[in-house]
C-alpha positions in Angstrom: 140.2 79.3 84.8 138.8 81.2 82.2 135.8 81.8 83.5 137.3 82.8 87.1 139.1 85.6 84.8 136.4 86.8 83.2 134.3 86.7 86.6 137.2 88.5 88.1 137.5 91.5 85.4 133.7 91.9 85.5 133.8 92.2 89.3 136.5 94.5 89.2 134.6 96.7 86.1 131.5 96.5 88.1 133.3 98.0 91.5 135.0 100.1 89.6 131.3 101.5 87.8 129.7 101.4 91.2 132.4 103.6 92.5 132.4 106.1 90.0 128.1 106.1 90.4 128.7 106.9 94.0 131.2 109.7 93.2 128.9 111.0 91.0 125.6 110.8 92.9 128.1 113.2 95.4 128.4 115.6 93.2 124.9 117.9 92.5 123.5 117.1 88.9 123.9 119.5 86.4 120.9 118.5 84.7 118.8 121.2 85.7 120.8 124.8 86.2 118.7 125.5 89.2 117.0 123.6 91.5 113.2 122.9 91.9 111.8 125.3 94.1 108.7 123.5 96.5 106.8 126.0 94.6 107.4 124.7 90.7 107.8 120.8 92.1 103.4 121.5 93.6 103.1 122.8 90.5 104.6 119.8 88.6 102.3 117.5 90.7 99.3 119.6 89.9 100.1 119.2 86.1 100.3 115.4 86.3 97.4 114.8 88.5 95.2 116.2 86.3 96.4 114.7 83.4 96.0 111.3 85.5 92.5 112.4 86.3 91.8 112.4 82.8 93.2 109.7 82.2 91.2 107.9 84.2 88.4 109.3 83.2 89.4 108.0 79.6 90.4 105.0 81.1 86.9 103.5 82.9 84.7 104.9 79.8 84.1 108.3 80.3 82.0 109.4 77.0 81.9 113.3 77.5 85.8 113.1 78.4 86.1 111.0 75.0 84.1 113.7 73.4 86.1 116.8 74.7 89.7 115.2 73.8 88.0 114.0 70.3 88.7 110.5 70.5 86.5 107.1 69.8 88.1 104.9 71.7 85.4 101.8 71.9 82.5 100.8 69.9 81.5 98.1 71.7 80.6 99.8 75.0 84.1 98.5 76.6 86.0 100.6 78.4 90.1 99.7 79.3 89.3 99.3 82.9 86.6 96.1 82.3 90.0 94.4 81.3 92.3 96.4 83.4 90.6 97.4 86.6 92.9 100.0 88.2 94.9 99.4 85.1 96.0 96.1 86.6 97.5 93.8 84.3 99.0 96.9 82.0 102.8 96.6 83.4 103.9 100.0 82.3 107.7 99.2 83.6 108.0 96.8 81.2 107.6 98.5 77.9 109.7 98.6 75.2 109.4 95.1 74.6 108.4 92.4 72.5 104.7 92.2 72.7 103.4 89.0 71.3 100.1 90.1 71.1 101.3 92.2 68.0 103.9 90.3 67.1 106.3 92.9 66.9 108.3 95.2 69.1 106.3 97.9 70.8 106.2 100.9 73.1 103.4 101.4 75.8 101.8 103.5 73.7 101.7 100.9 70.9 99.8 98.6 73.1 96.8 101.3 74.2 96.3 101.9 70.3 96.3 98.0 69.7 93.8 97.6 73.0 91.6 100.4 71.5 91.6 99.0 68.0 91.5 95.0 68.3 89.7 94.7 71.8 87.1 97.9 71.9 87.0 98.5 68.1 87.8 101.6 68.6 89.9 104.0 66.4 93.5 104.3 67.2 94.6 107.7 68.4 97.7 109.8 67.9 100.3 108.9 69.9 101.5 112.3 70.7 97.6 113.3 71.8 96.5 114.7 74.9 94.0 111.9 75.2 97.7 109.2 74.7 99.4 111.0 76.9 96.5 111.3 79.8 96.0 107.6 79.2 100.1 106.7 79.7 100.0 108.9 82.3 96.9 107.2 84.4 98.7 104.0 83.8 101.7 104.9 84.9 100.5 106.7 88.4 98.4 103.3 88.5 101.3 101.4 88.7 103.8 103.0 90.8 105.7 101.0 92.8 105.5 98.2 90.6 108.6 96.1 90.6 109.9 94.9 87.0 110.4 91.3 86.6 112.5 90.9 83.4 110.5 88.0 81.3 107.1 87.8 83.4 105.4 90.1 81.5 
C-alpha cells in the first residue's frame, strides 16, 4: 500500500510540475530582453557553421588548419574521423558521464584530449581553444538529432 502512496504522490508532483511547465512555456521567456531578430539568428548560424567547418576540417586531418589554430593533434598520421567517420560513434548527448576509457568522470571535451593524446599521440589542447571548441562544435552539428539512450553509451 505503500508503494501505491508513493506512486500516487509522485504522480500527483509530476502533474502538478507538468502543469506549472505548461504555464510557464505560455508565458514569453525572460531570458533574453529582446527577441532574436531573423537578422542576428543568420548571423548566429553563420558563426556556428564556420566554426563546424573548421571543425571538420580539424576533424578528418587537415594539416594547414592544424597549423593555423596551432595545434598537433596526431603524430601518427591519424586523423579523428578514421575512428569516427562523420564523427559516428562520438555520442555528444551523452557527455558528462563516466567514461571508462579514462576511468574517471569526464566532459566531451575531456574525451577529444584523451583521443588526441592516447590514440593519435598527439598533444592535448586547451580546452577553452578555438581549435576545442571548433572540434565540439563539428561533433555536435554531426550528431544532431541523435536520441540519448541513458546507459548505451
Amino acid at each position: 500500500m505503500a508503494m501505491w502512496t508513493n506512486s500516487a504522490f509522485l504522480c500527483l508532483r509530476h502533474c502538478a510540475l507538468a502543469g506549472a511547465c505548461a504555464t510557464a512555456l505560455m508565458v514569453p521567456a525572460s531570458a533574453n530582453k529582446d527577441p532574436v531578430t531573423p537578422k542576428q539568428l543568420k548571423a548566429y548560424q553563420e558563426a556556428f557553421m564556420a566554426e563546424v567547418r573548421k571543425g571538420d576540417l580539424l576533424f578528418h586531418g587537415d594539416a594547414a588548419t592544424a597549423e593555423q589554430l596551432g595545434v598537433k593533434l596526431s603524430t601518427t598520421g591519424w586523423a579523428c574521423a578514421m575512428c569516427h567517420p562523420m564523427a559516428a560513434d562520438t555520442h555528444p548527448h551523452a557527455f558528462p558521464k563516466f567514461q571508462v576509457s579514462m576511468a574517471k568522470f569526464a566532459t566531451l571535451r575531456d574525451m577529444i584530449n584523451w583521443c588526441i593524446e592516447k590514440p593519435n599521440q598527439g598533444e592535448k589542447i586547451d580546452p577553452e581553444s578555438e581549435a576545442m571548441k571548433a572540434l565540439e562544435a563539428y561533433i555536435y552539428w554531426s550528431n544532431s538529432g541523435s536520441v540519448l539512450v541513458p546507459g548505451k553509451y
